[in-house]
C-alpha positions in Angstrom: 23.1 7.1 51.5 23.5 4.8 54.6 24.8 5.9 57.7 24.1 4.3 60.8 20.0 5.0 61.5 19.8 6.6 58.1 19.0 4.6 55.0 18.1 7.0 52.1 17.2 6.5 48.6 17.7 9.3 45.6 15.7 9.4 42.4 16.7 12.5 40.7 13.3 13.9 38.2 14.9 16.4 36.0 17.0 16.3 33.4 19.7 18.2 35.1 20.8 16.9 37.8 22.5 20.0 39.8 21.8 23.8 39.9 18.5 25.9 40.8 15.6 23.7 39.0 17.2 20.4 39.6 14.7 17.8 41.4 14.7 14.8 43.5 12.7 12.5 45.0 14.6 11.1 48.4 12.4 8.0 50.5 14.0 5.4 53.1 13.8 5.7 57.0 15.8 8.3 59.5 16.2 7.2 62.6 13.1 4.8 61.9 10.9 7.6 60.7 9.6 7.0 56.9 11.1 9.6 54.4 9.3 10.2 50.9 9.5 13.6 49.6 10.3 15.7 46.8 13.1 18.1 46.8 14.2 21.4 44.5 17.0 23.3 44.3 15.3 26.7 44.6 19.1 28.9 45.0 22.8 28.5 44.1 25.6 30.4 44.4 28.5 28.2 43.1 31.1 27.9 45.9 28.7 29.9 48.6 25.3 28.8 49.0 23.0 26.1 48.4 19.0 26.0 48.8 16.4 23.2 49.0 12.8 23.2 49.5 10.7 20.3 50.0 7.1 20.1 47.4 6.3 16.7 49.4 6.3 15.0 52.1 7.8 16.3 55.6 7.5 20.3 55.0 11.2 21.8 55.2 13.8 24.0 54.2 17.0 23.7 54.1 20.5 25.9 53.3 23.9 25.0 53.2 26.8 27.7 53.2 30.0 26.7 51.2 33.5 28.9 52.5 36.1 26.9 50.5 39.3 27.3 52.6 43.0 25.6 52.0 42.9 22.6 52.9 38.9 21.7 51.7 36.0 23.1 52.1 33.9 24.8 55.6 29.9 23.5 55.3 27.4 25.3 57.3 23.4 24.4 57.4 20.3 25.4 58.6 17.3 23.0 58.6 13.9 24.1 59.2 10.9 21.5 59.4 7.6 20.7 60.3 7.0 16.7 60.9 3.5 16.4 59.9 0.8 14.1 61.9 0.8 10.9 61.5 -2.4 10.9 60.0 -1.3 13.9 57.0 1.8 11.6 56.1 -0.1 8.7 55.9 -1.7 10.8 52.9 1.4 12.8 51.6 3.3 8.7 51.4 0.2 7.3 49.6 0.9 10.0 46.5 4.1 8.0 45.6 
């Protein structure tokens, strides 16, 4: 993925690569803040709802609501993070 201040990497870890179990492992640089963590699909509900939550790496949540419409499709998201210290990334980053 690279969008202007976002250069992202995906590795994906299970053999399925969408749907509740499915795993990746996204690293790269936000906004020049380092990215290494590792991501499940922990919810779906096809055309309505998607879940993530992180195992690694900066602590978050996120959910994205699906309302398929006409003419494409309506996303909506909620993010919810905690950025750790410095000093508990440093540790988190070295596990990769």
């Amino acid at each position: 993925m690279n969008l202007i201040g976002i250069k992202l990497k995906l590795e994906i870890l299970s053999e399925h690569t969408s749907g509740v179990g499915a795993a990746y492992h996204w690293y790269g640089n936000i906004l020049n803040n380092k990215i290494n963590s590792i991501v499940f699909v922990v919810k779906r509900i096809n055309n309505k709802e998607l879940v993530y939550q992180s195992f690694s790496g900066i602590e978050f949540n996120l959910k994205v609501y699906l309302e398929p419409l006409n003419d494409g499709t309506k996303i909506d998201f909620t993010l919810n993070y905690l950025k750790p210290s410095p000093r508990s990334y440093e540790s988190t980053n070295t596990l990769f």
